[in-house]
N, C-alpha and C positions, 0 to 999 in steps of 0.2 A: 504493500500500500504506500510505501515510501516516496516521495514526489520524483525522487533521483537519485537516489542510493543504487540501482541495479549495479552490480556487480558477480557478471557470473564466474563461478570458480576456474580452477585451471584446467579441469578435467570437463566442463559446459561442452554441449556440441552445441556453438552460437559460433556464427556467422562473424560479429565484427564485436569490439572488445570496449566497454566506456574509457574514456579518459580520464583520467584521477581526478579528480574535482579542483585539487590544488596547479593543477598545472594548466587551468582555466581560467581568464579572471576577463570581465567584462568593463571595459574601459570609459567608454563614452555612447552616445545617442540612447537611439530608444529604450533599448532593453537596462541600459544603464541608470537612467530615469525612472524604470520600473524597479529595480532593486534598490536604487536609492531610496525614492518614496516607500517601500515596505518597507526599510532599515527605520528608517527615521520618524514613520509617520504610521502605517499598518500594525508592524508587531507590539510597540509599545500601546497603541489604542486595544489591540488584543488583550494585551495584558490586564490592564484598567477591565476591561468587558468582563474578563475572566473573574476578576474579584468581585464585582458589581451585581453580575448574574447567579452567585453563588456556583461555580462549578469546583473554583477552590475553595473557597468555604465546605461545600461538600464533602472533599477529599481531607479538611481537617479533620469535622467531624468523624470519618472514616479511623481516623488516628486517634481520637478520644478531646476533641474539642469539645467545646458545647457551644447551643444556636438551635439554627432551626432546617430544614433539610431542605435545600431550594431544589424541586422536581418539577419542571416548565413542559408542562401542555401542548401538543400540536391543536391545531386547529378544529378537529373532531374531541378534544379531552383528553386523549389519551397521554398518560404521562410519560416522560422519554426519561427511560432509563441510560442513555447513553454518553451523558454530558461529562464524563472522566474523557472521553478519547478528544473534546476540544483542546484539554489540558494536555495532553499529549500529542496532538499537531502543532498545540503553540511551541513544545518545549521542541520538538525535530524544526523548525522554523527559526528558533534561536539558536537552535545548536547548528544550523548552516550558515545562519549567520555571524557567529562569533569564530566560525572557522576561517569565513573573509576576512575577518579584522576584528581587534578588540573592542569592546564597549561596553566601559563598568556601569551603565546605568542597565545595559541589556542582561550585563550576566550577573549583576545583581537582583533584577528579576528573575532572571533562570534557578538560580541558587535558592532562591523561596518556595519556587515550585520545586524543582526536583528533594529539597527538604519534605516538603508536604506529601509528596507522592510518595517517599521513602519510606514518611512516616505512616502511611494510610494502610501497608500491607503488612497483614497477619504474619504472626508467626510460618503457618505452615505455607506461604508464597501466594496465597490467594488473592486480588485486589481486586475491588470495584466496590464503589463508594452506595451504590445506590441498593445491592443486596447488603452490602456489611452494615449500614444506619436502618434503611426502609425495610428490609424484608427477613429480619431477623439473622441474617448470615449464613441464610443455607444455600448453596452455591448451584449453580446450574439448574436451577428452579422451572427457569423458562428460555428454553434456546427458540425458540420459533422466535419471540419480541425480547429476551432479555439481554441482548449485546454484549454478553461477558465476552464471548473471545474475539468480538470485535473490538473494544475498548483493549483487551491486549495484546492484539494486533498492531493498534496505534503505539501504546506503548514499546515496541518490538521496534518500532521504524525511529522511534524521537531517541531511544539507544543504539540501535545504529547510526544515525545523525550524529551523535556525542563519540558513539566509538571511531570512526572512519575519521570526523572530521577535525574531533581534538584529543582523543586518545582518553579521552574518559569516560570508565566502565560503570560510573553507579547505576545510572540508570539499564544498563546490560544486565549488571547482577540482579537489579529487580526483574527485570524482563523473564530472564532465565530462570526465576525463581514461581511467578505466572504461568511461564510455560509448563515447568514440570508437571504442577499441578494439575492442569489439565487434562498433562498424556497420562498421567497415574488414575485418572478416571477413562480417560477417551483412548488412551493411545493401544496398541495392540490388543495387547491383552485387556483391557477396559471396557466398557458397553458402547454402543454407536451412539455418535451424538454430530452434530453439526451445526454451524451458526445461523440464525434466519438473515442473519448480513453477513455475506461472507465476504472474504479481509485477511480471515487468517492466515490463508493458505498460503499468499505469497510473501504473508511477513515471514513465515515459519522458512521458508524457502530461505530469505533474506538470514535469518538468525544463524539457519548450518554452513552458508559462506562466511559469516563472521565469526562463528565460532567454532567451524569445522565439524560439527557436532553432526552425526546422521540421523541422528532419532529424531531430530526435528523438521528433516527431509522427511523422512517415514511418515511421521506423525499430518505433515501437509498430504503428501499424498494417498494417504488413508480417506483424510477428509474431502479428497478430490474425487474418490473413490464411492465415497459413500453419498454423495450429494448426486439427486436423481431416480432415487428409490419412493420415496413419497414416506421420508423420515420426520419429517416437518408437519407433515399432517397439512391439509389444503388451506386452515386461516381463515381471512377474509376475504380476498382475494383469487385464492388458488394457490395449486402446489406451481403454475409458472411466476409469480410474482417473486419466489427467491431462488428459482432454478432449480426445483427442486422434482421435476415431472419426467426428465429424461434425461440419462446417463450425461455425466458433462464432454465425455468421449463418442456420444452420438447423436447430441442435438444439433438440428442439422440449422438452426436459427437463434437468432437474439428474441430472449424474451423476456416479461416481467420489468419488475423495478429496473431502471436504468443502470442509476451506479451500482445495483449487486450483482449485475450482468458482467459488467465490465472488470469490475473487483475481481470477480471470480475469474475469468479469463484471464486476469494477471497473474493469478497464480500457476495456472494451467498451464503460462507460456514461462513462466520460472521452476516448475518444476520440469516440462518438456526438456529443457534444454540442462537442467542438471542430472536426467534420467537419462536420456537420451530418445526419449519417448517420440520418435516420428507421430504416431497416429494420432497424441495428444494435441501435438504441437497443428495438423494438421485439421483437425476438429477448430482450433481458435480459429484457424485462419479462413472454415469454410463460414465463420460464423460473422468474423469481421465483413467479409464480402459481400455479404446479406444484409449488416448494418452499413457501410457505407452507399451500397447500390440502393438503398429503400428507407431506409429509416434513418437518415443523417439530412439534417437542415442545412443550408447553404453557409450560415455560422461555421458550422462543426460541431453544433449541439444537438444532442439526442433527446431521444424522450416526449411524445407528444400529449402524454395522456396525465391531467391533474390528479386523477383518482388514485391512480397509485404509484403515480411518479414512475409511467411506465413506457417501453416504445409504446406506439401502435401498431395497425395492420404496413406492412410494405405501401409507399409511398402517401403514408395518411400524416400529411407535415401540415398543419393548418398555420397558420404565421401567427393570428392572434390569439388562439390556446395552444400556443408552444409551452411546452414545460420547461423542456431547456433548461433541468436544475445546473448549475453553474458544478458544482462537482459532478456531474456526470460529462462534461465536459471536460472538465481536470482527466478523470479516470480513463477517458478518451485519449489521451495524453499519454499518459502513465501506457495503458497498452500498446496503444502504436510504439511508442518509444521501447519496449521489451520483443513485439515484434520485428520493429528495424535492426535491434540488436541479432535476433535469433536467425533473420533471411537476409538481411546486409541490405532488401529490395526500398529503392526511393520511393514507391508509392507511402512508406509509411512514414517518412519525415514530413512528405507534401502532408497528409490529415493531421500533424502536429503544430505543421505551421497553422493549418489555417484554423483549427481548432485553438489556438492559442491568442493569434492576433483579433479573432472575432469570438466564439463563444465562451473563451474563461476571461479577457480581458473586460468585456463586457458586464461581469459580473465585480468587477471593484468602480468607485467613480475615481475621478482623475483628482482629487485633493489624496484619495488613500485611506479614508474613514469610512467610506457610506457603501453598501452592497446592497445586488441584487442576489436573490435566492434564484428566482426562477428569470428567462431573459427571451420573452414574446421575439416576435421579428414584426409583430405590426399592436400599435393603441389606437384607438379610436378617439375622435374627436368627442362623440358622442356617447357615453357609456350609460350602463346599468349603477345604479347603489352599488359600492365597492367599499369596504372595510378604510377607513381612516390611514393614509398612507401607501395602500393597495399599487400598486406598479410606480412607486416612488424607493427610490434608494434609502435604505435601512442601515442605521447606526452598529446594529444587530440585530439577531432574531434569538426566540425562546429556542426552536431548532436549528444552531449555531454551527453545523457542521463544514459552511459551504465559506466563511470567512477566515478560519484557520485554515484553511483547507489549499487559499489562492497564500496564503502567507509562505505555507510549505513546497509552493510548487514554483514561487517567486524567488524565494530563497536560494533554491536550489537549481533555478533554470539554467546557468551557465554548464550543468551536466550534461544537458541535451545539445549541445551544440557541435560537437563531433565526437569519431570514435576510431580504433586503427584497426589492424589487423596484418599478418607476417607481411603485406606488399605493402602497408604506406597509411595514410592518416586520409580519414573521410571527412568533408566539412556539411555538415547537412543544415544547421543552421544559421542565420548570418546575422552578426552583431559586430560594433568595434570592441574587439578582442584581441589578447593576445593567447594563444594556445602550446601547451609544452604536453609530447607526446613523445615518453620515451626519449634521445635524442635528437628528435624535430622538434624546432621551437620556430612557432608562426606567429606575424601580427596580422591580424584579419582590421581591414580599414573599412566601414564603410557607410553611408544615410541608410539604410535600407529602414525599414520598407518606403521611406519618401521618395528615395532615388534607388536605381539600379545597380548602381556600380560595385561591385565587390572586388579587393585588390586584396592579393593576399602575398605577403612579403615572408620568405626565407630567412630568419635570424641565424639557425644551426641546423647543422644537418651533415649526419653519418656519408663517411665516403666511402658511400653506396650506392645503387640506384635503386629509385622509391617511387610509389605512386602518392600523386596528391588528385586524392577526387573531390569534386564540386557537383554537388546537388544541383540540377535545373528543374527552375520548381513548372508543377505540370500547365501554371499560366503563364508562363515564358512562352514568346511566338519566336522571341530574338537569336535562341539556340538552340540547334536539333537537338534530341536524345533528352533522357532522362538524367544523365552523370557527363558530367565532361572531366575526364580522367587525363591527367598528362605525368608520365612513368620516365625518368629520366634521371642521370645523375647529378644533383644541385649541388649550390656553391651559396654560401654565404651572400644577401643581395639579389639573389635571383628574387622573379616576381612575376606573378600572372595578375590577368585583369578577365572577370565573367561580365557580361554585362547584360545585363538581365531585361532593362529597358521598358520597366510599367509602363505601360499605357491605358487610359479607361477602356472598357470593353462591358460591353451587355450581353447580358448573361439570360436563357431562357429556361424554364423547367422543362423536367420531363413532364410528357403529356399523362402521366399517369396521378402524376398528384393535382388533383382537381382543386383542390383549395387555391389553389396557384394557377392555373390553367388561365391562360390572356394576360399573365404576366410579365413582364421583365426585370429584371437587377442589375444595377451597378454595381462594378469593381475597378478596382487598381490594382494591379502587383496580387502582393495575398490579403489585401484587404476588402471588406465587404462594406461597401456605402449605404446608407439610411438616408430617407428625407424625415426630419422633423419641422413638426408647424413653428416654430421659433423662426426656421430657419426660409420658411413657406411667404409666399404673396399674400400680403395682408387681405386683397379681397380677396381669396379663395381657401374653401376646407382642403384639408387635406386628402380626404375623400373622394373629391371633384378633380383632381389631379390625373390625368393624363400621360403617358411616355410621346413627345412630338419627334416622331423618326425622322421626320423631314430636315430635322437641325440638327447638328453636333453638342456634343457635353463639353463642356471647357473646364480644364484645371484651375484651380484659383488656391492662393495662400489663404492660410485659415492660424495664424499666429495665435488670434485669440482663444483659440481651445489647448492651444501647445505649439512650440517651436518648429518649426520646418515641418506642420501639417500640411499636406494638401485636400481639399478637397474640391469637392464639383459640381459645376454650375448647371442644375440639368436643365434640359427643354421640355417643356410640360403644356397642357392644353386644357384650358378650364373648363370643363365637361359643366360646369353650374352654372356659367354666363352664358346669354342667349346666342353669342356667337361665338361661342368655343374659341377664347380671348389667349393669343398664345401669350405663355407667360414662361419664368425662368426659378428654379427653386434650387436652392440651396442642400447639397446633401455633404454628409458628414460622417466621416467611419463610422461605423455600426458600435464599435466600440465605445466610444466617445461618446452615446446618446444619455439623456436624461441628466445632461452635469449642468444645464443651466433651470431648467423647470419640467415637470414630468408631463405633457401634452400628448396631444396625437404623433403617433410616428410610423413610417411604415419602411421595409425592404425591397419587398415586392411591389411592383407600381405597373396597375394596369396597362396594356399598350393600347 
């Protein structure tokens, strides 16, 4: 579940290799604006959230404080027992960031939590705050709704964050101490059980590369094993809402809840590749093809159904009941990135970009404080009674999972950015960077996504000959092929130049998703354009808006939402005035919407 820990062992049958995280460090523009603002302005507001909403207060109690047990409500009543694992995405979110650099006020926070969390587990290694206060302390009470091994799941990855990235084990030796416990009930020899959110499996994956340990491989793919039987019992929902209806080795589609879809495929594709399991690894990838070809939004967000934060039918994308939970796009993330590792294949860095730059970017606003949970691709000017604040940016939510969540994937996004293997160093991401891979050390220079250009400069380099491949992402018109590889013996100095060359371009749907049917979209580069009414013809709805093919879209600076923005000037036709008044509307990365006022906005625009 780790945002960017992957790290398969020496014996993985995986295709291309991460690069140390330390030998990674993100210099300047966009993505560096992004890590800043989380450094500075996300993790610490987290933190505050954390004490305020009682999740650590909680975890005292747990440890024998006194107070009162803060249990927050989803929207139907039901109370969430899961609020320990925000506490543990915030600490893996500090602990990748105190491995960029010091920060005594950061890890002076860290140091309170990891106290409190130390302090909250039982003698015999059991933790979780909400059976050891609310439910007497009888453990594993409820696996279908009770998140215990997902809550130490999260824990499993915010010790790994600490072990990899500063050599500190406290939170491991908790980890380890969680785990045991478990497999003493679950693991071989124990009775079957399995999580209703599953998470564990790829942390467990994660923990026997950290610790070499095999019983914790075992133990994952036991539970890999047993999920699919209809061990969950069908719920509310059904046994497809947590994958629980067919073997995870022969479901031949995505189904159910979003991010337990995708969770679980991450583990799937982290234990394939330390088993060496072909047909496992096979099974994800017949399932990924099925959710990119049918059930992924133009974003890179999944999940179209409210009810259970679930896909839908193949091509049932409606723009304005998008669910679109913003971690199900993270988790989107997360998998492509374990599958690029596993096949080496570009198709899966292109669904991480563009799932990054439009549906999890989407989900923080551009100050760093305010989130979305869920992220529409169209509002209405004209709505229904909607709950006070209802598709407006959130300080936090009572179910707070999707806020720590972009903290841990922000943190540690310089992981995703390239990878090697015995020919040479792969660049799949593009930021200004500099990258150390083994004895290759590169500066990566470049605007992207505003501009094209990617230059990427030789500091060191073995005299040897090496390949250096470069991703061309799949809306590049500028250069054939998928990779542009150049294999050669380098010199200190040497330099190549990709030039990737955004231009706008309109975008049509398949004819299959009707909700969208007589649409169009704008894009640049790998970003996804919006019209919002802010940005709209003051006489016209948003509604009324038209695509005018007859005209061109023009580029224009947009400094006021952020530095070397561009966005674009569409042609539009006011279908409400009596002569269909052509007019010019303003659109704006998709990202970027709802940071001046929450109005009408749309992706999709009729043609």
């Amino acid at each position: 579940m780790n945002a960017g820990s992957v790290w398969p062992s020496a014996a993985a049958k995986s295709r291309l290799h991460p690069i140390d995280p330390s030998g990674t460090e993100i210099l300047g523009g966009f993505w560096a604006r992004r890590q800043r603002l989380n450094r500075e302005k996300t993790i610490p507001h987290g933190f505050d959230r954390l004490q305020q909403g009682g999740a650590l207060g909680n975890l005292r109690l747990a440890a024998g404080g006194q107070g009162r047990y803060e249990a927050e409500a989803d929207s139907g009543g039901t109370t969430l027992p899961f609020l320990d694992s925000d506490v543990y995405k915030w600490l893996e979110a500090a602990g990748w960031e105190l491995a960029r650099g010091a920060d005594p006020a950061l890890t002076a926070a860290a140091e309170e939590a990891i106290a409190v969390v130390t302090a909250a587990q039982r003698p015999d290694g059991y933790l979780n705050s909400f059976v050891q206060v609310v439910k007497g302390g009888l453990p594993y009470g409820d696996l279908a709704w009770g998140h215990e091994f997902y809550c130490v799941a999260h824990l499993i990855q915010a010790a790994v964050a600490w072990h990899r990235g500063l050599g500190d084990d406290r939170l491991l030796t908790c980890a380890t101490r969680a785990v045991a416990h478990i497999d003493a009930e679950f693991g071989a020899r124990g009775r079957p059980g399995i999580d209703g959110h599953p998470g564990i499996e790829m942390a467990l994956v994660e923990l026997a590369r950290v610790t070499g340990e095999e019983r914790h491989l075992k133990l994952a793919e036991r539970m890999l094993g047993l999920r699919g039987h209809g061990l969950i019992g069908p719920g509310r929902f059904g046994a497809h809402y947590w994958q629980d209806h067919e073997p995870v080795r022969e479901a031949p589609t995505v189904a159910g809840h979003a991010v337990r879809q995708l969770y679980l495929d991450c583990g799937a594709v982290d234990a394939a590749v330390e088993l060496g399991d072909a047909e496992l690894l096979a099974a994800v990838r017949r399932r990924w093809s099925d959710l990119v070809r049918s059930r992924t939004y133009l974003t890179g967000g999944t999940g179209s159904r409210h009810r259970d934060e679930a896909f839908g039918d193949p091509y049932e994308l409606p723009p304005d009941r998008a669910y679109t939970e913003t971690c199900a796009a993270i988790a989107s993330v997360m998998l492509a990135w374990r599958l690029l590792i596993a096949t080496g294949e570009p198709e899966y860095a292109d669904a991480i970009e563009r799932a990054m730059y439009n549906g999890v970017l989407s989900g923080i606003s551009l100050s760093g404080e305010e989130f979305f949970y869920t992220n529409p691709l169209q509002r209405r000017t004209h709505r229904a009674a909607e709950p006070a604040g209802q598709h407006r940016r959130a300080p936090w939510y009572p179910c707070a999972c999707c806020p720590p969540n972009l903290m841990r994937l922000l943190s540690s996004w310089h992981h995703y950015l390239a990878t090697s293997d015995p020919d040479g160093v792969q660049i799949h991401q593009y930021a200004d960077a500099d990258l150390t891979a083994g004895d290759v050390r590169l500066a990566v220079r470049t605007e992207y996504p505003w501009q094209g250009r990617v230059t990427v400069h030789v500091l060191e380099t073995p005299d040897r000959p090496w390949t250096l491949s470069l991703r061309v992402p799949a809306w590049s018109r500028s250069v054939n092929g998928p990779v542009v590889r150049h294999a050669r013996r380098w010199a200190a100095g040497d330099s190549v130049v990709l030039d990737l060359r955004p231009a706008v371009r309109v975008t049509v749907p398949d004819r299959r998703a009707d909700a969208i049917r007589g649409c169009v979209a704008i894009e640049r580069g790998p970003l996804v354009y919006c019209l919002e009414a802010v940005d709209a013809p003051a006489t016209a709805e948003l509604e009324d808006l038209a695509w005018d093919a007859g005209r061109h879209p023009r580029e224009v600076p947009r400094p006021d939402l952020e530095p070397a923005m561009i966005g674009i000037d569409v042609p539009v036709v006011d279908l409400g005035s009596a002569s269909g008044e052509s007019l010019t509307a303003g659109a704006i990365p998709y990202f970027a919407w709802a940071n001046r006022r929450a109005d009408a906005m749309r992706v999709w625009i009729p043609a």
